[in-house]
Steps between C-alpha positions, in 0.01 A plus 500: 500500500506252775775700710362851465151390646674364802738810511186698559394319811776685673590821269357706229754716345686298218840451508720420228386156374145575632531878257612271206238259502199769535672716216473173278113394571461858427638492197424192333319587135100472493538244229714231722290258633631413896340472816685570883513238741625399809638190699426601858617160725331290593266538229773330296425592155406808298188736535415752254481888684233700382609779281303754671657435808793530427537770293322656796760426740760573293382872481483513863849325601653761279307825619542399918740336730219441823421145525227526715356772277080349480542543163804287448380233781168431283692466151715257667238295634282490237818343255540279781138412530461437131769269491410311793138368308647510129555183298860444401597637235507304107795452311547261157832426326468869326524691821798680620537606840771793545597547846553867563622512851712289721333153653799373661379509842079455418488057641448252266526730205738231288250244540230685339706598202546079487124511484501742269743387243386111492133518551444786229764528320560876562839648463645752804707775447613705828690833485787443727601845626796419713720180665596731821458224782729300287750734384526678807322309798682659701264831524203248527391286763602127514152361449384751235834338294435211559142490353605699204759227423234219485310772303776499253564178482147419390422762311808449236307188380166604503507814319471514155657826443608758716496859475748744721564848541818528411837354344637451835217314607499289189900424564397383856210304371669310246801448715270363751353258278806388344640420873214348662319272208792542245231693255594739235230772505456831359259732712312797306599827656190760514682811653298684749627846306104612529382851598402459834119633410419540890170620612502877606115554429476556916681830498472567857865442658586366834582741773762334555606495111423885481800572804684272392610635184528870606868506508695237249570202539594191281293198447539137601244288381552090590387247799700579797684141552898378491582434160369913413737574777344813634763482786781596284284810316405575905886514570583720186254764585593501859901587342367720238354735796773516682724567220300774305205574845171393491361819347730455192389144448136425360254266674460146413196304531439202460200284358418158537338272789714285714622196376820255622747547756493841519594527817820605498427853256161550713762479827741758363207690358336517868856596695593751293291860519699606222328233307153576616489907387690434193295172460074409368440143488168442320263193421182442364465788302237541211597533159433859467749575828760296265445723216560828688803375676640354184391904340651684777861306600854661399569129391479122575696253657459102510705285646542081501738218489295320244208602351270338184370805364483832702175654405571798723762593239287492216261753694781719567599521138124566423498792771787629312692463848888334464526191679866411730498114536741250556698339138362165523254156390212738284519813677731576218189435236267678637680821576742500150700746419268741708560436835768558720690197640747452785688168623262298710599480852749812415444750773815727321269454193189553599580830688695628241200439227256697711684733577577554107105546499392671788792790443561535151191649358607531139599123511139398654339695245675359214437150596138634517512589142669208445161294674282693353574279187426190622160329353323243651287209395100492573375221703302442221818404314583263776186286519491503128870311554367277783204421313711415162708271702202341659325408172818356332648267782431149466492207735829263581389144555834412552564750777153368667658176470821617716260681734374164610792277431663314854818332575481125578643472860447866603356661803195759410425730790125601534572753769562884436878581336781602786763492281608809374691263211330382141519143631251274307386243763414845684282618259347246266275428701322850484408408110387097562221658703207554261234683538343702757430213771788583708544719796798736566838295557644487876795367647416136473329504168118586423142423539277417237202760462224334287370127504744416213836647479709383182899447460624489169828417383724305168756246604755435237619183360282243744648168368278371775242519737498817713519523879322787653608618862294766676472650879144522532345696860168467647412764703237264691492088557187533307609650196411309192765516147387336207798461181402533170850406217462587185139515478453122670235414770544673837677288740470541861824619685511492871655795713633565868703796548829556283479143277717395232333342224671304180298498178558269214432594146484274223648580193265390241680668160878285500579775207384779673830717535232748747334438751233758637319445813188696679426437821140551667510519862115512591364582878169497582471657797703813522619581847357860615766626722254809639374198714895473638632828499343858515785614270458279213177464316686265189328175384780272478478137346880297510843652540809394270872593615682294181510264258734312347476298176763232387480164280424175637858397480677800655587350799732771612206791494288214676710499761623819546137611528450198797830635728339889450149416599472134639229243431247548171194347446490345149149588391327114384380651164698500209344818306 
């Protein structure tokens, strides 16, 4: 639950994802044996949540929207109290750990699932609900694609199943894999089709609920951003009033807290007054506000350009209201033959669907009827599924092989992924990190956060001995860097600013067609940089930009690596 305990630092009401993984801890049977936990960087590895807690907060996220409610303030900092003083959490090669949520953009997450996987033995298993910022990064901000990428990239060899929420998402799973690592996979699809089961046991309404829904309206339900374009719904309902008049056209409002590049809909939302009578934009709204709008709508509408799932049609359907949405990726499996659909980005289409609601009666009732016959799953059901899957996946040595594997003569990067492409010498170097002794990656590479930081990779085919190259920083003329290869004595390396270091490795096994290599980089005394800047209270041993490993005889990689970064020091031990 890693990313829904840092979604509550800053929000309370679930949203989709955030929904879907409550409604599973929920549900999960009395006789499964599991425990919740959280990464939280820079902790770096798991910590188990207490149950209490969090079923706790869970009741209150869904039953209020005020963050700085007492109530909610305390249950947040007691979770985030507890996990500050508990002991990491203990796995063994029988554990499975099922990532609900989404940890693409939670620091060093990769490496700990490294940990994870070779230290215990454990399998992972997360439930990939969408590949937006790939498949349309365009409604997404540059960075936010560009960590999902390296999220990607790692994750397709260090999961040992994966579950998704749809057969769309499954087709752009496996046709990611099969691009990027040439891997034939088949992902489990667990369809969110669940009643939504939200909490209306706090039956007083919102004031602002209550007048609201005194005249009709339809229902929009979805995070206000680009790819849900809200702009082009704004722009049908401004031509639907003057077409038919405002009084002959029902209100829309619209649900959801603000997400990415919006600013386009908010501007035409804000210049029109059209738009603001005939317009409610609502956030953080409690569960039981949901139900009654859900209750009370003529119908629903959701729009998007992509979408994994689309929980808010599944509500709909429960509410017995027809959903209009867009024909494309899964919209068309959640809403079936029940909903409505019009061509996306058709404004001739769209208006002429509504319109087919909002003024033929008979025909809205009929699809009513026709609703009214649509059955939904329990999440119950659904946990049962992600539980099955859980308890029958089983590890992939080889793929933890390929995780780790390096090309002779190649580049890795050690800083954080600007590349919006699956480029390997981009990314590997996310999954050689190991462990949680590393900082957050910056523009030059990263720090190392603990007195030993570890690199771990497999070099194929190493007909000889192997030459290391590293960039290695010291943030003070002082610092001290002790190497440890392969488990041999520590050996002394000297540093002054940005120096280039080149390691030899004997190769000891002449058969051995693999050749893995872990590398202990060990600083005693951590830098405090509170004593340097005011902003910045890390504890920082050595930096690494790259590193570069080739065979003693590749001359060309040898020098190629010279011309790009000048004199090395060759490193007197032989390890």
């Amino acid at each position: 639950m890693s990313d829904l305990i840092q979604y509550w630092n800053d929000n309370r009401a679930p949203t989709g994802i955030q929904r879907v993984q409550t409604k599973i801890i929920l549900s999960i049977g009395s006789n499964i044996k599991y425990r919740t936990v959280a990464m939280i960087y820079p902790n770096g590895f798991w910590k188990e949540i207490d149950a209490e807690l969090l079923l706790h907060t869970i009741n209150l996220s869904q039953n209020g929207h005020d963050i700085h409610e007492q109530v909610w303030t305390q249950a947040i900092k007691k979770i985030r109290d507890s996990l500050a003083v508990s002991a990491y959490a203990d796995f063994n090669d029988k554990s499975v750990l099922v990532n609900l949520g989404t940890s693409w953009w939670i620091p060093n997450y990769v490496n700990a699932v490294s940990e994870l996987k070779d230290k215990y033995g454990s399998r992972y298993i997360p439930f990939i609900h969408d590949l937006i910022p790939m498949m349309v990064p365009e409604h997404c901000s540059y960075e936010l694609v560009c960590e999902f990428t390296q999220w990607v990239y790692a994750i397709l060899l260090q999961a040992d199943a994966i579950i998704v929420n749809s057969s769309q998402t499954a087709r752009d799973v496996k046709a990611a894999a099969e691009k990027i690592h040439g891997l034939n996979i088949q992902p489990i699809v667990c369809k969110l089709d669940a009643a939504p089961e939200l909490d209306s046991s706090k039956n007083r309404l919102a004031n602002t609920i209550l007048r609201a829904t005194s005249r009709p309206f339809v229902l929009f339900v979805s995070t206000i951003e680009s790819r849900k374009n809200h702009l082009f719904i704004f722009d049908a309902w401004l031509e639907l009033c003057r077409q038919h008049g405002e009084d002959n056209i029902p209100n829309l409002i619209c649900v959801g807290k603000r997400g990415w590049l919006v600013e386009a809909a908010l501007s035409r939302y804000n210049n029109s007054a059209i738009l603001r009578r005939k317009i409610l934009i609502l956030s953080n709204i409690g569960d039981n506000d949901l139900e009654h709008l859900y209750k009370s709508c003529k119908f629903t509408l959701y729009n998007s350009f992509y979408e994994g799932w689309g929980l808010p049609i599944t509500e709909s359907l429960y509410f017995k209201k027809v959903p209009l949405i867009p024909r494309n990726t899964s919209l068309t499996e959640a809403g079936g033959e029940f909903a409505e659909y019009f061509l996306t980005g058709s404004l001739d289409s769209f208006l002429a669907a509504i319109k087919h609601l909002i003024f033929n009666r008979e025909y809205l009732e009929e699809r009513e009827r026709a609703v009214g016959e649509y059955k939904c799953r329990t999440w119950r059901e659904i946990a049962s599924d992600i539980v099955e899957v859980a308890c029958s996946a089983e590890g992939n040595p080889l793929l933890s092989l390929q995780a780790r594997s390096i090309a002779p003569g190649t580049l890795y990067r050690f800083s954080f992924n600007n590349d919006a492409n699956v480029v390997h010498d981009n990314l590997k170097g996310y999954l050689i990190r190991y462990g949680s002794g590393w900082h957050k990656p910056e523009a030059w590479g990263v720090w190392t956060a603990e007195n030993e930081a570890q690199i771990r990779f497999n070099i194929k085919g190493a007909a000889s001995d192997i030459l290391m190259y590293m960039q290695l920083h010291a943030h003070s003329p002082d610092d001290k860097l002790c190497i440890s290869i392969n488990n041999s004595p520590l050996s002394r390396v000297e540093l002054s600013g940005n120096t280039k270091y080149c390691f030899r490795i004997q190769k000891r096994d002449v058969d051995e067609a693999d050749f893995d290599i872990a590398v202990s980089l060990v600083c005693d005394n951590l830098k405090d940089l509170s004593e340097f800047t005011s902003t910045d209270d890390r504890k920082i041993g050595v930096g690494v930009s790259s590193l570069l490993v080739c065979h003693q005889g590749d001359i060309h990689s040898r020098l190629s690596y010279i011309e790009n970064f000048g004199s090395i020091n060759m490193h007197a031990v032989v390890f």
